[in-house]
Structures are given as C-alpha cells and as structure tokens.
N, C-alpha and C positions, 0 to 999 in steps of 0.2 A: 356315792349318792346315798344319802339319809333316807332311810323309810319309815323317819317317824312322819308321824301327822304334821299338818302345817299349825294347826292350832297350839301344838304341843313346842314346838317350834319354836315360838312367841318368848319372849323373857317377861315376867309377873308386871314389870313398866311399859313392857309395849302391851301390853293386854289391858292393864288399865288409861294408857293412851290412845287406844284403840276407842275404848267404850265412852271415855273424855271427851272426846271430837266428834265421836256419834251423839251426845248427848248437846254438846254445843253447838252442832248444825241443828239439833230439834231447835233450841231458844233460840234462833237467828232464823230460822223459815218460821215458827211462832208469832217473835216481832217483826217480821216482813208482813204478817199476817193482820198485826196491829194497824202499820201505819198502810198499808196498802187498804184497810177502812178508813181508814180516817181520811185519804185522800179522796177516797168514795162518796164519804158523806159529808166532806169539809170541815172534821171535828177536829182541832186541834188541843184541847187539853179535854182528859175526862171523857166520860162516852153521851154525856149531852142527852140520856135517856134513850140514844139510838141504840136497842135489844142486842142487833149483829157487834155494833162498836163494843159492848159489855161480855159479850161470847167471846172475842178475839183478844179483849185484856184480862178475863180472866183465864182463857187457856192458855196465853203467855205467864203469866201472873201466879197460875198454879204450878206451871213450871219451874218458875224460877223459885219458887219457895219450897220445891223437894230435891230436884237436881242437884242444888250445890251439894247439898247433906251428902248425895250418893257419889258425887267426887271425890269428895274430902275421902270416905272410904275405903272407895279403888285406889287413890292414890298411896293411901296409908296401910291398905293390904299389900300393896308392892313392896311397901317399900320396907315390912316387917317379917317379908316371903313365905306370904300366902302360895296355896297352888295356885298355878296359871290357870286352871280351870275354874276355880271358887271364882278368880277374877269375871273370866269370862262368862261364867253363871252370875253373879250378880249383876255386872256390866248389862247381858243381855237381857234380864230380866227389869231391872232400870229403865234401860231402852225401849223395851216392850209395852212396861206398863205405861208409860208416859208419853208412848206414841199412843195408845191404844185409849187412855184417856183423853188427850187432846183431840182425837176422832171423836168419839163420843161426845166429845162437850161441845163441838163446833158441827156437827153432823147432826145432831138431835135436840131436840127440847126435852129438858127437866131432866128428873133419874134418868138413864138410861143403864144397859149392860155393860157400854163400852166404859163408863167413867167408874162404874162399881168396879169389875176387871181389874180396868189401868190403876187404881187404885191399891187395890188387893194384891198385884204384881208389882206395883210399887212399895208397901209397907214391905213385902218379904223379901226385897231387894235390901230395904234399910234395914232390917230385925238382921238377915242374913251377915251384912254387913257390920253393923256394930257386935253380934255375940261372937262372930271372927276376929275380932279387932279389941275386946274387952278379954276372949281368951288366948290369941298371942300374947296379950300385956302380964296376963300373971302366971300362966305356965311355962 
C-alpha cells in the first residue's frame, strides 16, 4: 500500500480533469440559474428589464467569459507536465473565485466583497496560469 497522498496520486490530466468538471458543473447550475428565471418570470429572450433575470445572465455570462481561458490552461499545463499540484492550485483557485463571485453577484446588490475576491482569485488563477504555460514554452 502507497502512502503517498491521494492528491499526489493524481496524474497532472486527472488533476486538470478534475478541476475541468468542477468548473463545468459551476456553468451548468449558472444556466440552470438562467432559465429557472426565465421560467419564473416568463422571459424568454433577453432579461426584459427584469433586475433578477439581468443578475442570473450576467453571472452565467461572467462565467462563461473567464472559465474557458482557465481550461484551455489546466489542460495545457497537463499536458506540458506542470506539477500536479500547480494544477490543482490553479484548478482550485479558478474554482474558488468563480464560485465565490457568482455568490456575490447573485446574493448582493452592486460592489460587493464577494465579486471583488472571486475576481481577484480568478485573475491569479489566469496570471498563474499563462506565466506557467509562457515559461514551460521557452525554457
């Protein structure tokens, strides 16, 4: 029996397959989020001025415009053999922010902490990401 860790465990594709399908169940309970308004308030294209319907497309919305970036990353940190753990530090921190803003933007009005954060934990997910991925390419 192995007594490494289980996270260690992991090969650098399942590590970023892991943090792949975490991030793809966020934009699929997101747009659940969408159209379970729209059925609510009978909107079918566009948020029709309804504030909630405008909250739930843009926290899909903002999703879908950082997420792929942070795929495309993990997948290509795999697949250049990043450590399993860089993976799984950006992976979670991707994850984190991006939950942790989609609370925030859907839980509060206006600024709030949680959408600055998810935010913040999301740009250093992607900074993280590309200066791993910019210096496997040339060293």
């Amino acid at each position: 029996m192995s007594s490494a860790h289980p996270v260690e465990m992991l090969t650098a594709v399942q590590a970023a397959a892991l943090w792949s399908g975490i991030l793809i169940l966020l934009l699929i309970g997101l747009s659940g989020l969408v159209v379970r308004r729209r059925f609510r308030h009978q909107i079918s294209l566009g948020d029709a001025g309804n504030p909630e319907m405008t909250v739930a497309a843009r926290a899909f919305g903002n999703a879908s415009e950082y997420v792929p970036a942070g795929l495309v990353a993990l997948i290509l940190m795999a697949l250049i053999g990043a450590p399993v753990l860089l993976i799984h530090g950006v992976g979670a921190t991707l994850a984190l922010g991006r939950i942790i803003h989609a609370l925030g933007l859907t839980l509060q009005r206006g600024t709030s902490l949680g959408r600055v954060l998810g935010m913040l934990l999301t740009w250093i997910a992607l900074l993280v990401g590309a200066v791993t991925l910019i210096a496997f390419a040339v060293i």
